[in-house]
N, C-alpha and C positions, 0 to 999 in steps of 0.2 A: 328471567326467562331467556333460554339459550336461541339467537335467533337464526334463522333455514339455514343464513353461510355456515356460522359457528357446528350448528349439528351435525351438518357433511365434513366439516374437516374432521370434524371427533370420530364418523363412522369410516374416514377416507384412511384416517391413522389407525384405527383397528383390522380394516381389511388388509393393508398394507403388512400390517406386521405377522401376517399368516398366510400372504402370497406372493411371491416372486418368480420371479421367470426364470427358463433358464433357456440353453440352445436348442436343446429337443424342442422343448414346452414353453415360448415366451409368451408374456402376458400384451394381454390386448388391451390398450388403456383410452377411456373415451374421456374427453372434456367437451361438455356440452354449457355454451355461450349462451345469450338472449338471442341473438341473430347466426350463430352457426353452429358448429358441431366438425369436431376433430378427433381423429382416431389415430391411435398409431400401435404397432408391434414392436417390443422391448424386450428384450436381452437382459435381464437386472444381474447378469454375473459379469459380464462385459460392459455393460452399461452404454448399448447401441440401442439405436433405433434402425429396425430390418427393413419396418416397412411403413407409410404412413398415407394418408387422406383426410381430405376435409371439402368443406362444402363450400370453401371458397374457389377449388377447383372446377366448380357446375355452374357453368355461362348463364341458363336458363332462369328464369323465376320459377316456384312453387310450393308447395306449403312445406313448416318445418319437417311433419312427419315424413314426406314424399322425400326432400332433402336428407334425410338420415337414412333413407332405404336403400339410395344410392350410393351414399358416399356408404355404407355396410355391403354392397357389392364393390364400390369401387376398392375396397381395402381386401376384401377378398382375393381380385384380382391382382392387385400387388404384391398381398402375400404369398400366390401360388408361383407370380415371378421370384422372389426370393427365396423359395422351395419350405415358404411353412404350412401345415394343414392342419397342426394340431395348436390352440393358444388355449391359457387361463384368463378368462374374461374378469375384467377390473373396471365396475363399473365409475368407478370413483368415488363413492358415497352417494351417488344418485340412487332412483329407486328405479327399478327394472321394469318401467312403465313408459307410453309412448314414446318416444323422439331414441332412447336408450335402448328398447325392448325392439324398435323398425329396426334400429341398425343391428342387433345382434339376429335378428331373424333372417332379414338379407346376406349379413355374412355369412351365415351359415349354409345361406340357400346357394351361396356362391363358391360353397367346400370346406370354408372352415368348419374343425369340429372343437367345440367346447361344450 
């Protein structure tokens, strides 16, 4: 039986190998922890990172999902400092369901388009 880590690596090397970023268009990559959630904007032809956030930047307590709404405007606002507005969303083999699904809603509500 393949177990929940092993399955997301398997889906994380499949979506990988059919998206990459580029300067127009980089990709948006979230790693989502037991206790936090981190996003960043990546370049995969240069192999930089433009732009990044995480939830260890939010002083405050609150639930994970409230945490991921912010740090998905907070990266919002970073990327429009960096002059991105367009990304390809990498969820990493997560499923595009709470804590994943707040943050790509927020960024978006925050300009990014994907």
């Amino acid at each position: 039986m393949i177990k929940k880590i092993q399955r997301r690596i398997k889906i994380k090397a499949h979506i990988r190998s059919k998206i990459a970023g580029t300067a127009e268009r980089p990709r948006l990559s979230v790693f989502r922890s037991n206790k936090q959630i981190y996003v960043q904007i990546i370049d995969d032809k240069s192999g930089k990172t433009l732009a990044a956030a995480s939830s260890l930047a939010i002083a405050e307590k609150m639930a994970k999902k409230e945490q991921a709404a912010k740090v998905g405007e907070l990266i919002a606002k970073n990327a429009q400092a960096a002059g991105v507005t367009d990304v390809i969303f990498d969820r990493n083999g997560y499923l595009y369901h709470g804590r994943v699904k707040e943050l790509a809603e927020a960024a978006r509500k925050g300009g990014l388009k994907f």
